[in-house]
C-alpha positions as a printed NumPy array, in Angstrom:
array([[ -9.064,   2.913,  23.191],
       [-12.214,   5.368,  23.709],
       [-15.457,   4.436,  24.34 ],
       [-18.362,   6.51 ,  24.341],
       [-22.255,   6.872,  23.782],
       [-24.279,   9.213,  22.722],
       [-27.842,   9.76 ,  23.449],
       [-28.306,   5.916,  23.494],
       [-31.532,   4.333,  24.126],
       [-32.318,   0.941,  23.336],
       [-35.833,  -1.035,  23.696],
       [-36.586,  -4.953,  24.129],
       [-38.692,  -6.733,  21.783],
       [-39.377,  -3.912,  19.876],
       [-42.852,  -3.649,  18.307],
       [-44.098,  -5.931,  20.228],
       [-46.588,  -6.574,  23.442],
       [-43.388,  -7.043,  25.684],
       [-41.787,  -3.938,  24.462],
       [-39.474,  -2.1  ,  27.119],
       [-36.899,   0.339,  27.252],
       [-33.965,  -0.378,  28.886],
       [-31.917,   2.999,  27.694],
       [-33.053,   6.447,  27.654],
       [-30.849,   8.522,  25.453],
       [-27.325,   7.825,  27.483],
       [-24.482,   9.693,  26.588],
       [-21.006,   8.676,  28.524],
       [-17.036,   9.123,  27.341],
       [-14.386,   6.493,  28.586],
       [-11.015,   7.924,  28.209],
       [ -8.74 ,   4.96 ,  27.321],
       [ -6.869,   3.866,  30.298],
       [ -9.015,   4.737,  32.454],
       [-10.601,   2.562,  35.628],
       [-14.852,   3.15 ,  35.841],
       [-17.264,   1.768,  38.162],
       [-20.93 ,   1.362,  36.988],
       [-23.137,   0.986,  39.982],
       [-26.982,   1.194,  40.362],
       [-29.874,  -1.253,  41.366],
       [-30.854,  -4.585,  39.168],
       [-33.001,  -3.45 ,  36.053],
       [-31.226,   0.093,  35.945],
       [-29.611,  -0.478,  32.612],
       [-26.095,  -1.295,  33.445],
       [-25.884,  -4.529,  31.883],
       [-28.035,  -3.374,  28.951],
       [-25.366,  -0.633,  28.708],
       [-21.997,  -2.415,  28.809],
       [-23.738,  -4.741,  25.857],
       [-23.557,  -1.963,  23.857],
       [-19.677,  -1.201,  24.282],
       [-18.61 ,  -4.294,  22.42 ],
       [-21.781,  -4.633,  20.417],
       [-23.279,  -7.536,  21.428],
       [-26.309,  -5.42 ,  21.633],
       [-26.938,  -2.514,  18.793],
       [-29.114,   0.885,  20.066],
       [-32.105,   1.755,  18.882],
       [-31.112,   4.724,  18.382],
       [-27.878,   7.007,  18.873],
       [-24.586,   5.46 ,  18.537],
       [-21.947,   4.233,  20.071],
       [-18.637,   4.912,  19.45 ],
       [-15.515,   2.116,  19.811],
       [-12.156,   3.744,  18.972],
       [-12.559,   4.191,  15.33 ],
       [-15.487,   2.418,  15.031],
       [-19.452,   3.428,  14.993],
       [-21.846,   1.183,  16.374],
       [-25.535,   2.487,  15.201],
       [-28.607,   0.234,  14.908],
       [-28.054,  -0.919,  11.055],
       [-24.637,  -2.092,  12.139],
       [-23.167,  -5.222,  10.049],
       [-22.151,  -7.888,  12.566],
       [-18.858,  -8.563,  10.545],
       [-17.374,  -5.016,  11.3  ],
       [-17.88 ,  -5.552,  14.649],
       [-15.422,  -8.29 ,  15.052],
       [-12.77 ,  -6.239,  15.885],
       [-14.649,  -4.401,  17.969],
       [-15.17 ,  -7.612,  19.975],
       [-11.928,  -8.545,  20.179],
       [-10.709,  -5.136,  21.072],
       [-13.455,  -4.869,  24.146],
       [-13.529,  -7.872,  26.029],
       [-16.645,  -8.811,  28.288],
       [-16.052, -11.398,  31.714],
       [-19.513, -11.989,  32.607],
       [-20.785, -12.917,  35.602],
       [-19.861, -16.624,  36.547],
       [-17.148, -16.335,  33.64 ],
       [-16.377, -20.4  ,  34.732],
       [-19.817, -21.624,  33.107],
       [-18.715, -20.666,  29.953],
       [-15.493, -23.064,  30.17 ],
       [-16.25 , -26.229,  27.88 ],
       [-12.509, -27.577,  26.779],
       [-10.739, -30.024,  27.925],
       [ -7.787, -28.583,  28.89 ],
       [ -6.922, -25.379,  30.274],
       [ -4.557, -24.675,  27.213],
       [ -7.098, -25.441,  24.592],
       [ -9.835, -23.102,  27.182],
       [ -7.666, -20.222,  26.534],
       [ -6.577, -20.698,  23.407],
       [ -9.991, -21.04 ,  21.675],
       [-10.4  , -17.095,  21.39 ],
       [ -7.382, -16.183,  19.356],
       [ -7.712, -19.022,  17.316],
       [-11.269, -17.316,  16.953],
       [-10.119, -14.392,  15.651],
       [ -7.16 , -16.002,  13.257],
       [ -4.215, -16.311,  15.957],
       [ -1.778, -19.429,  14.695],
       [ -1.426, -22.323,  17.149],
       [  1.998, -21.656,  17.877],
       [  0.68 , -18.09 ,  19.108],
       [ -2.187, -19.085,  20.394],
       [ -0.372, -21.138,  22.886],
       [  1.999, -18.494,  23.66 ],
       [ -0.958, -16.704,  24.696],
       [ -2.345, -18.603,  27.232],
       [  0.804, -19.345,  28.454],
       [  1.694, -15.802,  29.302],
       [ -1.704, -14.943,  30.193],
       [ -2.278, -17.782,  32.423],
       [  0.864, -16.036,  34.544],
       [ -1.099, -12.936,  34.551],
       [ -3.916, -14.58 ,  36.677],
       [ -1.458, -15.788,  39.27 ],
       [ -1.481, -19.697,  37.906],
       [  1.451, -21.272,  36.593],
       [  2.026, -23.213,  32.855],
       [  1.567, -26.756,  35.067],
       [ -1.983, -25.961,  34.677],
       [ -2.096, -25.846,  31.403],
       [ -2.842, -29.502,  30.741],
       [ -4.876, -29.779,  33.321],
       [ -9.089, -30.365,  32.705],
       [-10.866, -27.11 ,  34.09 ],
       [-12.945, -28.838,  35.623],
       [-10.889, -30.313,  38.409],
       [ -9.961, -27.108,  39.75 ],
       [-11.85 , -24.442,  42.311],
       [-14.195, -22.363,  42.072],
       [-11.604, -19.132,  41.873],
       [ -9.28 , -21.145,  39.902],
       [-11.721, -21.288,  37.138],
       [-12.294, -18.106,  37.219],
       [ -8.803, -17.144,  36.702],
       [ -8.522, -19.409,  34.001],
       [-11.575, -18.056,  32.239],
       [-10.202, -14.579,  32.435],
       [ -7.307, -15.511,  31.11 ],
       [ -9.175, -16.405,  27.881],
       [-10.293, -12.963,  27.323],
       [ -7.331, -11.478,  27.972],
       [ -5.657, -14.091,  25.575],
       [ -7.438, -11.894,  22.866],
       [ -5.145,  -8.552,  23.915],
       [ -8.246,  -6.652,  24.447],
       [ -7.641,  -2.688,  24.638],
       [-10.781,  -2.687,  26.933],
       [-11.739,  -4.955,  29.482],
       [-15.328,  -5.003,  30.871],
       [-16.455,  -6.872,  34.031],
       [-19.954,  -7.672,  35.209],
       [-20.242,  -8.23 ,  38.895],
       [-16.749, -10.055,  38.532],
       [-16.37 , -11.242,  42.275],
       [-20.129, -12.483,  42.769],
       [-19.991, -15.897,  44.235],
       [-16.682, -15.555,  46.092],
       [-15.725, -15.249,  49.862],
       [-14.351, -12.456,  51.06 ],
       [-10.412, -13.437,  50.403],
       [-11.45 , -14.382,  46.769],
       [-13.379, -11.335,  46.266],
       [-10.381,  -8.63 ,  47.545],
       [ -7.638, -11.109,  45.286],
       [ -9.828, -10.751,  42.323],
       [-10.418,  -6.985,  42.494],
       [ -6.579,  -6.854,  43.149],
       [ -5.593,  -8.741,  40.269],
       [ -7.788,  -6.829,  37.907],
       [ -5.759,  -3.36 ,  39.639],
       [ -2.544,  -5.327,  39.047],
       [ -3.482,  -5.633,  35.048],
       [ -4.4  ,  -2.225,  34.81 ],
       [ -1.059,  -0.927,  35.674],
       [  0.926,  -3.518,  33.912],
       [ -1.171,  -3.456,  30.594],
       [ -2.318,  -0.091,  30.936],
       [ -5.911,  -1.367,  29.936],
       [ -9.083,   0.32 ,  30.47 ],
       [-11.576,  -1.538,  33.21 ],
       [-14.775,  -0.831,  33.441],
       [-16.052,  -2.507,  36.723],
       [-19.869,  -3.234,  37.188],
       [-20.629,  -4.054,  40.6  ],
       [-23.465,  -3.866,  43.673],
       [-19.903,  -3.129,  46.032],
       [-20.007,   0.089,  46.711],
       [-16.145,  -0.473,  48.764],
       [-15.154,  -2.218,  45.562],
       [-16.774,   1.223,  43.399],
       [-14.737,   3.308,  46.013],
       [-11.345,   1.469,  46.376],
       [-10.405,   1.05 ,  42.679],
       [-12.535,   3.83 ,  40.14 ],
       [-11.416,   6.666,  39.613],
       [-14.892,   7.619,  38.287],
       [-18.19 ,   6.384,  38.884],
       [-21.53 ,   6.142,  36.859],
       [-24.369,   5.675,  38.948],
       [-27.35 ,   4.634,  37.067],
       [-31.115,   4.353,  37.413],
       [-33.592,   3.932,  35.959],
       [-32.695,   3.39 ,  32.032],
       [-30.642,   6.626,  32.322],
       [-27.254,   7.984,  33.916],
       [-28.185,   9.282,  37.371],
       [-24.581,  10.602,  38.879],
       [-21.489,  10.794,  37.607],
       [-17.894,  11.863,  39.799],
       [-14.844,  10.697,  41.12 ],
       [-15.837,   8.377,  44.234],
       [-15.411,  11.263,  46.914],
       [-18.481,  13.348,  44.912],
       [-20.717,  10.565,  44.663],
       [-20.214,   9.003,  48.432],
       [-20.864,  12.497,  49.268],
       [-24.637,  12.783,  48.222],
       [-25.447,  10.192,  50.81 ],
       [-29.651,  11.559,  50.516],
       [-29.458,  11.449,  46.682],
       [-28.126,   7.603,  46.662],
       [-30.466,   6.848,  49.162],
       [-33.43 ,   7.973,  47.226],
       [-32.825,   5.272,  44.323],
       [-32.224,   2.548,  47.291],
       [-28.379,   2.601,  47.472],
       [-25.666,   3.52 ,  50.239],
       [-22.221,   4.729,  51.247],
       [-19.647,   2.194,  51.715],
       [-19.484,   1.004,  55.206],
       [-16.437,   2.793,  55.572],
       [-17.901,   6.548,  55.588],
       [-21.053,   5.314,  57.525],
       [-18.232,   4.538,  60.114],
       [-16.615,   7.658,  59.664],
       [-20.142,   9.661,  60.253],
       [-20.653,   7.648,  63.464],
       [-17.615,   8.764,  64.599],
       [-17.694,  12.153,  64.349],
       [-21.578,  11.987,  65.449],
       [-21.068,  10.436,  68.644],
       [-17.497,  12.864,  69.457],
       [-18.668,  15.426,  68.057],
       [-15.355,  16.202,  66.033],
       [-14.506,  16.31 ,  62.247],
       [-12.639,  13.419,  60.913],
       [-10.502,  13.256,  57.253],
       [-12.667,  11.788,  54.65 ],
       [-12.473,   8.103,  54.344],
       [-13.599,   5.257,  51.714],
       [-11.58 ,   2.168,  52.692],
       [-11.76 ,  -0.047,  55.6  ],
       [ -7.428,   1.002,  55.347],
       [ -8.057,   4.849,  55.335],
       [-10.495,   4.158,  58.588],
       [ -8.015,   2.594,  60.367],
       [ -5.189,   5.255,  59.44 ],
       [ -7.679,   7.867,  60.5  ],
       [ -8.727,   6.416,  64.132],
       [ -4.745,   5.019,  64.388],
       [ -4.081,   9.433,  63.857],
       [ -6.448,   9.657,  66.785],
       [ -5.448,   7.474,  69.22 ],
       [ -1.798,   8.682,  68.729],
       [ -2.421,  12.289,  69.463],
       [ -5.08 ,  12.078,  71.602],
       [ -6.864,  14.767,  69.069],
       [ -8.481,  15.021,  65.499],
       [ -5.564,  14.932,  62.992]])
């Protein structure tokens, strides 16, 4: 499924003393299948945008444009249903919107939503509960009694009950320790290539942005600053820096290096690739 904008803007309590606009005439496509990272500083529009891929917001003006469907700002709600179903949003802190009382009932609420049977319903979350690495002996189980990361699994698993085409995650690893964070970002890789979804990652890590897009948006300011595969962006180190962001920690490493030795070194975006490029060096005594 293909999403795409064009020359989107969208304002706040329009017509009103607290008007302000969040959008300035975006325009982005996202081939279907594809894996995007939207970076840029709080208040630069990239929650404001991803509201608009799923229409839970409508633009101002310009549309928006979900597979077959056109979102513009006279939009009926009711057409948008599919839409919904067909994108599906994990918020931030996904586990505070958990409110069943069982796991099976959590996940099953969505396609019931949207007309599933029982029967299939529970199929669902079943199979999808697999997906996020927890077993069916969960599925009686309160949400309540489990961790942190369970419950975020489990909440996951609820959108992706709903067999979205598209699936669209704000700051999806915020709260989580280190471990948690890299098993997260793995499992959403892992569904990727088995359901051959679209992902379209928002996130403040600019490792995560590097290890796992193959494009990224960088936005500021209402509007779409950058745009490039991860090696084009992390490459205008002076441009990022002037709307307050930075490299990943891996190429700042990479810099120091060949700063201090005075030697050219491979490009490098991972903490992995860093250690396969100084492991190069230390075997051969040389650059490789």
């Amino acid at each position: 499924m293909e999403l795409s904008t064009e020359q989107v803007s969208h304002l706040y309590n329009k017509g009103t003393p607290m008007e302000r606009r969040a959008l300035y005439d975006v325009s982005i496509k996202i081939p279907s299948g594809s894996f995007y990272a939207i970076i840029g500083h709080t208040g630069s529009g990239k929650s404001t945008l991803i509201q608009h891929l799923n229409g839970l917001l409508k633009p101002t003006s310009g549309s928006v444009y979900a597979g077959e469907t056109t979102i513009r700002s006279d939009e009926k709600a009711k057409r948008l249903r599919d839409v919904r179903k067909r994108v599906g949003m994990v918020f931030q802190y996904p586990e505070h919107q958990l409110f069943e009382e069982t796991i099976e009932k959590d996940i099953c609420f969505g396609p019931r939503n949207f007309g599933a049977s029982e029967q299939k319903a529970k199929r669902k979350a079943k199979e999808t509960l697999q997906l996020v690495g927890l077993n069916e002996e969960f599925l009686q189980r309160s949400p309540f009694e489990l961790s942190g990361g369970q419950m975020r699994r489990v909440a996951i698993a609820g959108v992706l009950a709903m067999e979205p085409d598209v699936l669209i995650l704000d700051e999806p690893t915020a709260g989580l320790d280190p471990s948690g964070q890299k098993e997260m970002m793995e499992l959403f890789a892992t569904l990727r290539e088995q359901k051959k979804i679209t992902i379209i990652l928002v996130t403040h890590s600019m490792e995560d942005a590097a290890r796992y897009a193959e494009q990224i948006v960088v936005m500021a300011r209402g509007s779409i600053y950058m745009q490039g595969k991860p090696a084009e962006i992390f490459q205008q180190k002076e441009k990022l820096h002037e709307i307050g962001l930075d490299v990943p920690e891996a190429i700042q490493f990479i810099k120091a290096l060949e700063k201090q030795f005075n030697i050219k070194l491979p490009k490098a975006f991972t903490v992995e690739e860093v250690v396969e490029v100084v492991r190069s060096i230390l075997k051969v005594g040389t650059t490789p």
